[in-house]
C-alpha positions, 0 to 999 in steps of 0.5 A: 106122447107129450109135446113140447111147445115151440119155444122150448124146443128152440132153446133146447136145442140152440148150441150152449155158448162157450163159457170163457176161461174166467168163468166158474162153469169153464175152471169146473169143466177143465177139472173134470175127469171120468167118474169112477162107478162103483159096483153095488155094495164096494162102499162096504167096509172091509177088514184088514189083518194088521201085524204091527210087528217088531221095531218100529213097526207098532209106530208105523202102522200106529199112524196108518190106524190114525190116518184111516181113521181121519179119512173114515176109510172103509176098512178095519183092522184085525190086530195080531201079536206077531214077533220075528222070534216066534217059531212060526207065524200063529195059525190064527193070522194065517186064517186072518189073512185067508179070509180078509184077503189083505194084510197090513204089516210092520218090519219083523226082525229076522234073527241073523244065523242060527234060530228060527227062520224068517216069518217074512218068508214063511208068510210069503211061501205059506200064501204062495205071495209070488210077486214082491213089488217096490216103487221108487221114486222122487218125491217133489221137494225131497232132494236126492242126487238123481232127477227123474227117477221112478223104478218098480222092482219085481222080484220073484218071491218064493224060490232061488237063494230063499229057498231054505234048503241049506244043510252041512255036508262035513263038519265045515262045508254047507251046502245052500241050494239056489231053485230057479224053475220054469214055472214060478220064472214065468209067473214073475216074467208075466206077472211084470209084463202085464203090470207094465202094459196096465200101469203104461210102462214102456220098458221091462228088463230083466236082472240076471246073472246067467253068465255065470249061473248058466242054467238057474239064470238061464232058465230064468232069462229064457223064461222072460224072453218067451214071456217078452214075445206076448208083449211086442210093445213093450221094450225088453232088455237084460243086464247083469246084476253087478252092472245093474246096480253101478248103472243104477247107481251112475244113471237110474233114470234109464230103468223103468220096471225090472224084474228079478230073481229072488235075492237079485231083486232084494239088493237091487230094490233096496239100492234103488230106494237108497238112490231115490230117497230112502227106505223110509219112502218107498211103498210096497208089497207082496201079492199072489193070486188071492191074497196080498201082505202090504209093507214097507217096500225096501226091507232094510231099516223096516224094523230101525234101531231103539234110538229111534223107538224110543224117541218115537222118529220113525218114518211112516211115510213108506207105509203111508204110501204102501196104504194107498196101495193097498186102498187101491187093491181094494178098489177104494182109489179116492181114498188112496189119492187122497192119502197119497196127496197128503203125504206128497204135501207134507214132503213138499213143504218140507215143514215136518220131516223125521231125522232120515229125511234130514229133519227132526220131527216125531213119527207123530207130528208127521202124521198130525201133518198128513192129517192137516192135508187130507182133502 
């Protein structure tokens, strides 16, 4: 065995003295955190199905390709043509998506009335995308009528009003079926529970209309409350939708995650957005058991109008930030921080903002501006 002599032993084993605040080694020792460890071979790339879509949506994701690549993120894209007029959603993006896990993707305009029916909710029924989930919240420096807002909306996504079983009964009388059942209210309600209990949320309720949908909404809300039961430190709570969306309006801040029935929680994603700072913001996405579509988290304004494609002023900011949490779903969470940041810095700083945010810069020139910031 190697023996060590005397004086070395003494100084290996004298305590360290305290380095003082000033010092270098104090500041490096204050900012220091856990380290992430990646398993052997996370750093490889992946790929990404990328659905640029219809409107606004080659812009969009056009600054999200810029991005990536400024940051050499690991992934890459697979890109497909795909348009809300299109019958059905090509049968190769579906295999894109299968294999990759991951979709990236523009608003798709969904004909208004007669014609085809929604890709959205093709591609969500298709790969059963179960668990639809906005986050919002005040951005430093971008200022809105409400303080101390940060709501995620969950919402069911494959059944109720969505559907798509309508047909006309007599000439004049259609008949739309709402389907609310047992499993896929669980799923939602544990799908929500468990994201609060992972992300530090303290409080879950539930948005309903059971008082006059008594069985549909009833079965969901019995659904949650079973669920709650599992999870005793977490505060539940329901409210009608109506209410929900004057308190919401009156007083945002009291709500922390909601769950919601399929159209519920389309309105009252997209009523929590407008409060918090505006569709063009608001991360989101869609995510099932294997796979996961990442977009502009509040749906309306996702596909703009041709003012703002031809003079190139979209916002890319929601998908920005709908990036960083598709980084984050593939276990790349520095590069997710660091797209994050940058784009927090760019709103802060309030030098670079499209005409939603009250300025009038191009989608471009607020994508140079995140670039600047990435750490």
């Amino acid at each position: 065995m190697a023996r060590r002599s005397t004086p070395l032993l003494r100084r290996l084993l004298a305590p360290s003295p305290s380095p003082s605040p000033s010092t270098p080694l104090a500041g490096a020792a204050s900012r220091r955190t856990v380290t992430y460890m990646p398993r052997p071979g996370d750093g490889a790339p992946r790929g990404v199905t990328l659905i640029p879509g219809d409107g606004i949506g080659p812009l969009v994701t056009g600054a999200v390709r810029q991005v990536m690549e400024a940051m050499h993120a690991p992934v890459y894209f697979e890109t497909y043509e795909v348009h809300g007029d299109m019958p059905t959603v090509p049968a190769e993006v579906i295999e894109s998506i299968r294999r990759n896990k991951v979709c990236l993707k523009g608003g798709l305009a969904t004909p208004v009335g007669g014609g085809v029916s929604s890709l959205n909710v093709q591609l969500r029924k298709e790969l059963d995308l179960y668990a639809a989930l906005v986050n919002c919240f005040n951005l430093p420096g971008l200022p809105t009528r409400h303080d101390n807002v940060d709501i995620v909306v969950i919402r069911e996504n494959t059944e109720g009003e969505y559907s798509g079983l309508e047909h006309e009964v007599v000439p004049g009388v259609v008949e739309s079926l709402k389907v609310i059942t047992k499993f896929c209210s669980e799923r939602i309600a544990k799908y929500a529970f468990e994201y609060a209990y992972l992300n530090n949320r303290k409080k879950v309720t539930a948005v309903h209309k059971a008082n006059i949908m008594k069985l549909a909404d009833g079965l969901f809300l019995e659904s949650c409350r079973e669920v709650a039961k599992k999870y005793p430190g977490i505060q539940y709570n329901e409210i009608i939708v109506d209410n929900c969306c004057m308190q919401l309006v009156a007083k945002p801040e009291q709500f922390d995650v909601m769950v919601t029935p399929n159209l519920y929680g389309n309105l009252v994603a997209n009523v929590a957005a407008g409060i918090a700072g505006g569709t063009g913001v608001m991360p989101g996405g869609n995510v099932g058991q294997d796979h996961a579509i990442f977009e502009q988290g509040a749906s309306a304004g996702n596909v703009g109008n041709e003012k703002i494609v031809e003079k190139k002023r979209a916002n890319p900011v929601a998908l920005l930030l709908s990036s960083a949490m598709m980084l984050r779903h593939l276990q790349f969470p520095s590069f997710a921080d660091r797209l994050e940041t940058a784009v927090k810095r760019v709103i802060a700083e309030g030098k670079y903002r499209t005409k939603d945010l009250g300025g009038t810069s191009t989608t471009q020139e607020v994508t140079d501006a995140v670039i600047a910031k990435l750490g």
